[in-house]
Backbone as a ProteinNet text record, in pm:
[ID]
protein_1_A
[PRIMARY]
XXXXXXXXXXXXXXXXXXXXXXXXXXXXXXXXXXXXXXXXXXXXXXXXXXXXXXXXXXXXXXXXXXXXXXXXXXXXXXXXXXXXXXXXXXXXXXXXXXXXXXXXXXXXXXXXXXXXXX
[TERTIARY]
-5117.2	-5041	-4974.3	-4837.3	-4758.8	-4845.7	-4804.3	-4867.5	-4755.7	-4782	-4676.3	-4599	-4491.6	-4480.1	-4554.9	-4563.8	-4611.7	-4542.7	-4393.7	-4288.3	-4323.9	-4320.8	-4384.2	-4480.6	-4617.3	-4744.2	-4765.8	-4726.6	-4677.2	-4659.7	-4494.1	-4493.4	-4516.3	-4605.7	-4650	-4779.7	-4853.1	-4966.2	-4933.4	-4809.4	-4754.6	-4702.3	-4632.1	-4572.4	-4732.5	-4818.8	-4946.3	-5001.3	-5026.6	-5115.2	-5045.4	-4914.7	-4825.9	-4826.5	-4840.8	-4869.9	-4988.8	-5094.7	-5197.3	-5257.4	-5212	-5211.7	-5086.5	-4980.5	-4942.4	-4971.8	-5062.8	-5103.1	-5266.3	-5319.8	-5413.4	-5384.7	-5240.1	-5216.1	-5189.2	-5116.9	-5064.6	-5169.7	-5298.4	-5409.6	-5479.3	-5519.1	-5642.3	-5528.4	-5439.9	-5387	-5317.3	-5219.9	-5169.6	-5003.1	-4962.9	-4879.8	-4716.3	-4590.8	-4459.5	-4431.3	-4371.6	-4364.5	-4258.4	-4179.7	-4164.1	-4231.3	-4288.6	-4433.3	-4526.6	-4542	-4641.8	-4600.7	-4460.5	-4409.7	-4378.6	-4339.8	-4349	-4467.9	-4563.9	-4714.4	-4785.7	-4757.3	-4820.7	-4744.8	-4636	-4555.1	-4623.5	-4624.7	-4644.5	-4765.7	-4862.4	-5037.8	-5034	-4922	-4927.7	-4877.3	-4762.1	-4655.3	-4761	-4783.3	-4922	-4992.5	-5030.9	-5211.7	-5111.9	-4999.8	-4947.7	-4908.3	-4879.8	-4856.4	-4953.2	-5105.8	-5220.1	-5252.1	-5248.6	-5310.7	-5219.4	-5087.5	-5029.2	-5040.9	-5035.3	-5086.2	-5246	-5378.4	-5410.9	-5450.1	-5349.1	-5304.6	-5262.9	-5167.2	-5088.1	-5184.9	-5293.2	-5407	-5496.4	-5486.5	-5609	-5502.1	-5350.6	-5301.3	-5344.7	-5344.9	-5372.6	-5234.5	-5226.8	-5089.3	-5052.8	-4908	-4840.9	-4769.8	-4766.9	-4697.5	-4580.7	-4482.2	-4385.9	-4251.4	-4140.3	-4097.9	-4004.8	-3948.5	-3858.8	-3972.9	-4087.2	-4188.2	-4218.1	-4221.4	-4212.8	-4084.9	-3982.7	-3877.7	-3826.9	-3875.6	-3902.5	-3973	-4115.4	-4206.4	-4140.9	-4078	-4033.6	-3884.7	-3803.2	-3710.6	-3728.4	-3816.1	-3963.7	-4005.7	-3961.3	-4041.5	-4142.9	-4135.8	-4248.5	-4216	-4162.8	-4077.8	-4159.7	-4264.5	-4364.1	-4439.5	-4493.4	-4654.5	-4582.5	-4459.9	-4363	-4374.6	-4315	-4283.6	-4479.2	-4621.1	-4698.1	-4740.1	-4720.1	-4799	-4702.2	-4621.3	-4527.7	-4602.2	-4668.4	-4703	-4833.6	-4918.3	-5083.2	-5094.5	-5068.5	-5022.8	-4992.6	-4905.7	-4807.1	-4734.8	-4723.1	-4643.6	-4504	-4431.1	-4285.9	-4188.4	-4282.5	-4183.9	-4059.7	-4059.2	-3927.7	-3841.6	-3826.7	-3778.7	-3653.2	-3526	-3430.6	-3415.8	-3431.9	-3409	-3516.7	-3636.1	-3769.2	-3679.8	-3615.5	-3605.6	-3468.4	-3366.3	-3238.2	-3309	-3414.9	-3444.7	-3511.5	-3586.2	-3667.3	-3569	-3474.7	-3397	-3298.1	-3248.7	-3179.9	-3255.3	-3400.6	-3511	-3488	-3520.3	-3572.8	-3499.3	-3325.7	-3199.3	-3161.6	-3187.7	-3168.3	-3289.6	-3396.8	-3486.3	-3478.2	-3457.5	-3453.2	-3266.7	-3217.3	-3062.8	-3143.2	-3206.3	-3244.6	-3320.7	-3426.9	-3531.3	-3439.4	-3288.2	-3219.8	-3159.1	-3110.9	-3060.7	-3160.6	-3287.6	-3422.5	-3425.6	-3441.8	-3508.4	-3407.6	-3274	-3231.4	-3065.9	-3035.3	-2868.6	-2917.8	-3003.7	-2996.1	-3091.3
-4455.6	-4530.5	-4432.7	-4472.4	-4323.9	-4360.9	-4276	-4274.1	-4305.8	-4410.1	-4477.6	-4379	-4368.6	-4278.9	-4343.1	-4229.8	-4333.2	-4387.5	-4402.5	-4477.4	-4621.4	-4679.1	-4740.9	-4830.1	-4740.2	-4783.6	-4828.2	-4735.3	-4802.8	-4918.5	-4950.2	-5025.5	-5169.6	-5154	-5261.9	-5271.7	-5196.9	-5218.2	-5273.1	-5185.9	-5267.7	-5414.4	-5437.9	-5583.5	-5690.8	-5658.5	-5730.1	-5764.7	-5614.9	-5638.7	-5776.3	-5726.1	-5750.6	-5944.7	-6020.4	-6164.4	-6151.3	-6107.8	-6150.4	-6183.7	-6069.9	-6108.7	-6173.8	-6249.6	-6317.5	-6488	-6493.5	-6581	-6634.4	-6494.1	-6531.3	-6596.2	-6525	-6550.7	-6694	-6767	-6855.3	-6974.2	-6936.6	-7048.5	-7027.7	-6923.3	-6902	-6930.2	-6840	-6880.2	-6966.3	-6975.4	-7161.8	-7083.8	-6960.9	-6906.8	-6955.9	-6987	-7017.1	-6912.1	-6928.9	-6831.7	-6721.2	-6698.9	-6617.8	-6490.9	-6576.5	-6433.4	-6386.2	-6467.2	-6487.4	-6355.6	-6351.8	-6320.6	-6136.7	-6113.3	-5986.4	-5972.4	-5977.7	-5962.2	-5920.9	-5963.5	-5896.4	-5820.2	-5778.5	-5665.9	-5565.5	-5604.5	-5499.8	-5454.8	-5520.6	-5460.1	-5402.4	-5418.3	-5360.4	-5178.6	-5223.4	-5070.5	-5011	-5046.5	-4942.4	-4895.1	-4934.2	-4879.3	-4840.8	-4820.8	-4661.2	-4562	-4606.7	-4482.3	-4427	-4499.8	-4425.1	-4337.8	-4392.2	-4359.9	-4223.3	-4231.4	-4126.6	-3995.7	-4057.4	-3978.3	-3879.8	-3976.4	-3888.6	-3801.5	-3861.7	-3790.9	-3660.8	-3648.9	-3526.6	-3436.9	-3465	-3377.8	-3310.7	-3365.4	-3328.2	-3277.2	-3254.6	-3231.9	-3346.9	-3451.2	-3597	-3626.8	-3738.4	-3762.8	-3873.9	-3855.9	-3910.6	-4038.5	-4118.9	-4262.3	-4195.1	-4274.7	-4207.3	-4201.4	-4183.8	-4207.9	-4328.9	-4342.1	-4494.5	-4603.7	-4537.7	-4686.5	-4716.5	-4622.8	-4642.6	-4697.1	-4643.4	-4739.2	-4869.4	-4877.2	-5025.4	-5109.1	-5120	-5240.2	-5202.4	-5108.9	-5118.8	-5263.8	-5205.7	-5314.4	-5435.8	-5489.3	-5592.5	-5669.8	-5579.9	-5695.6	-5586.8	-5470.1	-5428.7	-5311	-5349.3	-5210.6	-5220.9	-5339.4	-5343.1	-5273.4	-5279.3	-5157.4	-5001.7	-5023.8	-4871.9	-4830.3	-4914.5	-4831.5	-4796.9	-4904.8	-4844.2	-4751.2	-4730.2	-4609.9	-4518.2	-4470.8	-4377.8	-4331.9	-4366.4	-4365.8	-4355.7	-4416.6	-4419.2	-4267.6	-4235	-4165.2	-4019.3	-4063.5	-3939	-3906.6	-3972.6	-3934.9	-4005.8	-3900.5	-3924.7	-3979.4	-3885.3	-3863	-3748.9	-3646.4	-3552.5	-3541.1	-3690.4	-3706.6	-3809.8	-3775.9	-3849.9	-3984.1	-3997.4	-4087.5	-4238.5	-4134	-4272.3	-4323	-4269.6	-4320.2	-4444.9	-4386.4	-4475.1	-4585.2	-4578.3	-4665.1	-4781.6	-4753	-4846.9	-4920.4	-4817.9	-4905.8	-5002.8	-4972.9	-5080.9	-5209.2	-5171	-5298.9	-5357.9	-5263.5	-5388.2	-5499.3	-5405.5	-5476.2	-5611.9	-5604.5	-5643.1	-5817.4	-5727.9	-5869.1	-5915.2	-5859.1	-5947	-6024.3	-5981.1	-6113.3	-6227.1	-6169.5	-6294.3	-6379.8	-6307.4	-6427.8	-6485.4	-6485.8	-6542	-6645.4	-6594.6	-6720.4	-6801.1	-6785.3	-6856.2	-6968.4	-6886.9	-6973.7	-7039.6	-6976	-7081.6	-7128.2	-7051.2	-7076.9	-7217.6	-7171	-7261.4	-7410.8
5348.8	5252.1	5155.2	5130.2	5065.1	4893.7	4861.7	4703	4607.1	4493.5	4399.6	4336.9	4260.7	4163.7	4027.6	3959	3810.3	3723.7	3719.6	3695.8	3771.8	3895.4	3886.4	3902.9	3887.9	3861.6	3702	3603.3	3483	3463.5	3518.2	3514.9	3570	3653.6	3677.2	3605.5	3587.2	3474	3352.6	3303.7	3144.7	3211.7	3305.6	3352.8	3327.5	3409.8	3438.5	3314.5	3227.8	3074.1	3036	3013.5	2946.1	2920.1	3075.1	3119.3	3101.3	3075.6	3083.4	2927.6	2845.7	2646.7	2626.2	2732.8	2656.8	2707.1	2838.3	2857.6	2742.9	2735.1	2648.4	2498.3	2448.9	2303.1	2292	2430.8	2452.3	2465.3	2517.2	2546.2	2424.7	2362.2	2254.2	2084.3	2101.9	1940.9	1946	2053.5	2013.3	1976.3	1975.5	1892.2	1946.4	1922.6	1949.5	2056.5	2168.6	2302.9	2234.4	2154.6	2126.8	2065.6	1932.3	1902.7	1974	2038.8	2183.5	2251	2304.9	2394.1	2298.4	2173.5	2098.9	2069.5	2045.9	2018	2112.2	2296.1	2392.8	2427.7	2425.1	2452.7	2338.8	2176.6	2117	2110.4	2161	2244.3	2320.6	2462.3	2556.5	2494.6	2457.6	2346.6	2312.1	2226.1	2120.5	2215.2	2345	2397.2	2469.3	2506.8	2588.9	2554.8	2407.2	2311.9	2291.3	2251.4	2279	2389.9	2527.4	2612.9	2656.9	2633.6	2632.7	2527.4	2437.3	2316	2373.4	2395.5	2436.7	2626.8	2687.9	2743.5	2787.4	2675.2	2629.9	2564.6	2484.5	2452.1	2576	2672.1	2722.9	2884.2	2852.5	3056.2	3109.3	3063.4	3186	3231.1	3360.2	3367.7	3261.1	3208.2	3170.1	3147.7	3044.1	3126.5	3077.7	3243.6	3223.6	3095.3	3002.4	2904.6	2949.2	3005.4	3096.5	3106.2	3106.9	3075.1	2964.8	2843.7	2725.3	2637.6	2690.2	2600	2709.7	2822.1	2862.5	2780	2755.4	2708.9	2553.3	2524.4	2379.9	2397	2444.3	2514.3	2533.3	2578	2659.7	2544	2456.3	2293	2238.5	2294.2	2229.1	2122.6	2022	1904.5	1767.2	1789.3	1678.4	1713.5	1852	1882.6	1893.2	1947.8	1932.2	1792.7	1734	1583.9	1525.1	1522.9	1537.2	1588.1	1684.2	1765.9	1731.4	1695.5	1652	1533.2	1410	1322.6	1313.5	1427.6	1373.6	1508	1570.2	1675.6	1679.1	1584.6	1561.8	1620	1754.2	1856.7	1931.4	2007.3	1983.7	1863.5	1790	1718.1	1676.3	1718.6	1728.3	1858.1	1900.6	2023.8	1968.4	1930	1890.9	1983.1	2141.4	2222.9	2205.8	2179.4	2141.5	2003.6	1880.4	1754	1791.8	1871	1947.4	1998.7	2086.9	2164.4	2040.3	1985.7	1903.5	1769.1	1758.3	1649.1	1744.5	1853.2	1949.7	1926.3	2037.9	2029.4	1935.2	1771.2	1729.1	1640.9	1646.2	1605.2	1712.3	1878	1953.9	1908	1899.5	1880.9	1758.4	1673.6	1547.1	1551.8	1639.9	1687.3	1759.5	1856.5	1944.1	1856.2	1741.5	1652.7	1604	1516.9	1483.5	1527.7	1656.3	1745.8	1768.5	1835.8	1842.4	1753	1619.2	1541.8	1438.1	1434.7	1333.9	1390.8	1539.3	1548	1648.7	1717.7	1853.6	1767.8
[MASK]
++++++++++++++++++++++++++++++++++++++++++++++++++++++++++++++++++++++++++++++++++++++++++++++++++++++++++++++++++++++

């Protein structure tokens, strides 16, 4: 059996997490499918910024960076912009800072339309 790349094995791990806290947020908190839907993205975000974070300490492999400003994309620019900060990491990478201010200009249009055009 050929072997995945980790582009994507990633992402299908972040895809999977990703339905699975937002099926949970969806049965246990009761929450509007939109927060629902940014809240498990931004759980999934954060614990790859971790896991990458320590990763990068120790020579482990890598999640790859196209999987990171994916689930940022995905809804996830709240656990991005956390894990950037509790982390420390990617941060002197101008492309992670582009990517997360897109996201989170991009989602805060869509909460707009969401919640008060439509």
């Amino acid at each position: 059996m050929p072997k995945r790349k980790p582009k994507t094995t990633f992402s299908i791990i972040a895809l999977a997490l990703s339905l699975l806290a937002l099926l949970a947020i969806l049965y246990f908190i009761k929450l509007d499918i939109f927060w629902a839907w940014l809240l498990a993205w931004s759980v999934v975000t954060f614990g790859l910024y971790g896991y990458d974070k320590a990763q990068s300490k120790i020579g482990g492999g890598r999640v790859p960076e196209m999987v990171l400003h994916l689930s940022t994309l995905a809804g996830g620019a709240a656990g991005a912009w956390a894990g950037r900060f509790v982390f420390r990491h990617k941060t002197r990478k101008p492309a992670f800072l582009a990517a997360l201010i897109i996201s989170t200009a991009a989602w805060l249009g869509l909460g707009y339309w969401y919640f008060v055009v439509r």
